[in-house]
C-alpha positions, 0 to 999 in steps of 0.5 A: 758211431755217426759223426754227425750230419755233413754239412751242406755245400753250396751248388754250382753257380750256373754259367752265363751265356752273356759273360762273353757280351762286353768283349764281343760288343767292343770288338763289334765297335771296334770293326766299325770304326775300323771300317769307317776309317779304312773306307773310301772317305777315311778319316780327316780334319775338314769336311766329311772326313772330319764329320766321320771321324767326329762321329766315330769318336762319339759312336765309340765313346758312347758304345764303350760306356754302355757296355762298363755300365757308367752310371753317370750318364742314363742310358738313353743318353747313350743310346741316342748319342750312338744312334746320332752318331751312327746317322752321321757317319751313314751321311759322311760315307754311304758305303760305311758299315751298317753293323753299327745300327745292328749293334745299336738294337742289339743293345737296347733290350740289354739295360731297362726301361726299354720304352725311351730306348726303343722309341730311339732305336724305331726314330734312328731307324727310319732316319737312317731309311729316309737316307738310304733312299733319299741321299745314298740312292739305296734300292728299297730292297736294302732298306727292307734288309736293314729293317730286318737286320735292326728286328733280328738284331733287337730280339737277340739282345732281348734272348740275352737279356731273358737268359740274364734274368733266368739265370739270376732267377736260377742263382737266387732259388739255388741260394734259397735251396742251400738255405733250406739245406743248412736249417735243415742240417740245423734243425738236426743238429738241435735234435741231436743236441736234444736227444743227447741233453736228454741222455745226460739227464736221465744218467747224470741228474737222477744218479747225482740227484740220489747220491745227494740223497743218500749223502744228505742222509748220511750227514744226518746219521753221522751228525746225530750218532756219536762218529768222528768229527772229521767224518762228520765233515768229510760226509759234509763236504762229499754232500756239497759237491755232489750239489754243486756236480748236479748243478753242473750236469743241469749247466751241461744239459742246458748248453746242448739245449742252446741255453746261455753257456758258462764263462768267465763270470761263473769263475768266482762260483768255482772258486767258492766251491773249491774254498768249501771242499778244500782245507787250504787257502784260497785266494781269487783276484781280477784285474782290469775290465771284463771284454766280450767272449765268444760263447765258445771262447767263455766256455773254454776259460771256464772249463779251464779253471773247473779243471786247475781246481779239480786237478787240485783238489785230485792232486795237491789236496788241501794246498793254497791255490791262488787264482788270477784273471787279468783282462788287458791288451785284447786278451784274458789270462787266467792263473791257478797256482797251488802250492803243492802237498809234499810230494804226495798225490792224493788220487790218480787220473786218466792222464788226459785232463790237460791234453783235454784244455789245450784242444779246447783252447786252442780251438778258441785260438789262446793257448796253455802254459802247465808247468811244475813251480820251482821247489814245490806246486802247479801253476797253471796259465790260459790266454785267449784274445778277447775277440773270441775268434781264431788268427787265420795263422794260427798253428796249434801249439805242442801238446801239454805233456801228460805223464801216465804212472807215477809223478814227480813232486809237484808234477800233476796230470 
């Protein structure tokens, strides 16, 4: 028998080259102040140790808020703070590393809009040039290598920033393919739902639909010929709840074609059905104010009461019944309570009607109290929350005993 389509799982999100960035640039900026310190003019509080020192701080500081992504400064703010303080450290200490330009190009294509960044970078760039030659008496040699050091470096930071926008590019349409599949497991459920809402039509409808016909006939021949009265009724009464079971499968074809569930709202209409088949007293009452439902959670509660009262009606026949519905504390608790008959059961079940009650309700995250009263009758009690969803600790309660073969008075199935 199928059990239905299985749902589908998202896929693996892809992984990133990148996520190894933050750590790798802050260990870069690390190497940099580490090296400026341990250089040949180190650190100090006057003259060019103190320019180093300076413009170590700044380089750090700004490098280290580029990579958190602080928003309060732009980003080109930055990147010129870390630039200037890079020229400043070249003047200070002409032996200082050259990684930290290397790191400033690498960063620019990281985070848009390249234009202000990149004018920063080509700027920095030829002052730190013009100083190479002109104050540290580099080789134009060196100067050429440390332009292609700044290209090399600046097209790494733009692969990263491409392999970045692929791969949230990638994410997206794996989102968009995981959408697809749950419409598609959607749409197969709703056809599923379709073929089974027309089954139950085909059987139900038109078996109920010629037994009210043949009901409807009889109370005719019965009330025209002299029979019984109680025959009279009976057939009456046998009539109306074929009607009232007619209207019941159509309910139940309509809720597997994704029409509006029955809830609380339909319980009084239960009551009155119970009212016109049974002999005994019935007596409804509602306290406090209606809360929204689950569509689920209202389904319950309703098929809820349809089963205290057909247990009832199978069990205690003409019995009183009182019925209560009581909203208060983010809960609904509904009572059926019968008076009981005697002793004596009217007809038999299959034992499984109660069980049935408290898998739905629990399902819905409420529970079910049936017990027999004292000296005679049944009551029955539902509590479900009115926020129609299930406690994440919730655990499912014992089951509701149902006793095959004989019952004891006031005991029901």
């Amino acid at each position: 028998m199928s059990t239905g389509p299985t749902p589908p799982t998202d896929p693996p999100q892809p992984r990133s080259a990148s996520r190894f960035l933050i750590p790798l640039g802050l260990g870069v900026i690390a190497v940099v102040v580490l090296e400026a310190g341990l250089g040949p003019v180190g650190f100090g509080v006057s003259g060019r140790p103190l320019l180093l020192t300076v413009a170590s701080a700044a380089y750090a500081v700004a490098g280290y808020a580029f990579l958190r992504g602080v928003t309060v400064v732009p980003v080109w703010v930055l990147l010129a703070v870390m630039t200037v303080a890079m020229l400043a450290m070249y003047v200070a200490d002409p032996d200082g590393p050259v990684i930290g330009l290397f790191l400033i190009a690498a960063f620019i294509p990281l985070r848009p809009p390249l234009r202000g960044p990149t004018v920063i970078l080509v700027v920095g760039t030829v002052a730190y040039n013009l100083v190479q030659l002109f104050l540290a008496s580099e080789i134009l040699l060196v100067t050429v290598a440390t332009d292609a050091g700044v290209a090399f470096f600046f097209l790494v930071g733009t692969m990263l920033r491409r392999e970045r926008e692929q791969r949230e590019e990638l994410a997206r349409l794996m989102a968009e393919l995981a959408e697809s599949r749950r419409a598609e497991q959607a749409a197969i459920v709703v056809a599923e739902r379709a073929r089974l809402a027309q089954d139950l039509h085909d059987v139900l409808a038109h078996t109920l639909s010629a037994l009210a016909l043949q009901l409807e006939g009889a109370n005719l021949l019965a009330t025209s010929t002299p029979a019984d009265p109680r025959l009279v009724d009976t057939v009456r009464r046998a009539h109306q709840l074929s009607k009232s079971g007619l209207a019941e499968a159509r309910r139940a074809v309509g809720a597997l074609r994704g029409e509006q569930l029955p809830g609380p709202e339909q319980i009084p209409d239960l009551v009155a059905e119970h009212r016109f088949a049974s002999r005994g007293s019935v007596r409804f009452g509602e306290t406090g104010s209606p809360e929204p439902l689950s569509p689920e959670a209202g389904l319950a509660l309703y098929r809820a009461a349809q089963e205290a009262l057909s247990n009832v009606r199978k069990h205690a026949g003409n019995a009183d019944v009182d019925v209560g519905l009581v909203w208060a504390d983010a809960q609904v608790e509904l009572t059926v309570a019968d008076t009981g008959n005697d002793g004596i059961v009217s007809s038999g079940g299959s034992g499984y009607g109660l069980s049935g009650m408290a898998e739905r309700v629990h399902a819905v995250g409420g529970s079910v109290e049936a017990a027999a009263l004292a000296g005679r009758g049944f009551r029955v009690c539902v509590i479900l929350p009115t926020a129609g969803q299930v406690p994440a600790d919730h655990q499912p309660p014992p089951p509701v005993p149902d006793r095959p073969g004989p019952l004891l008075p006031g005991s029901r199935r």
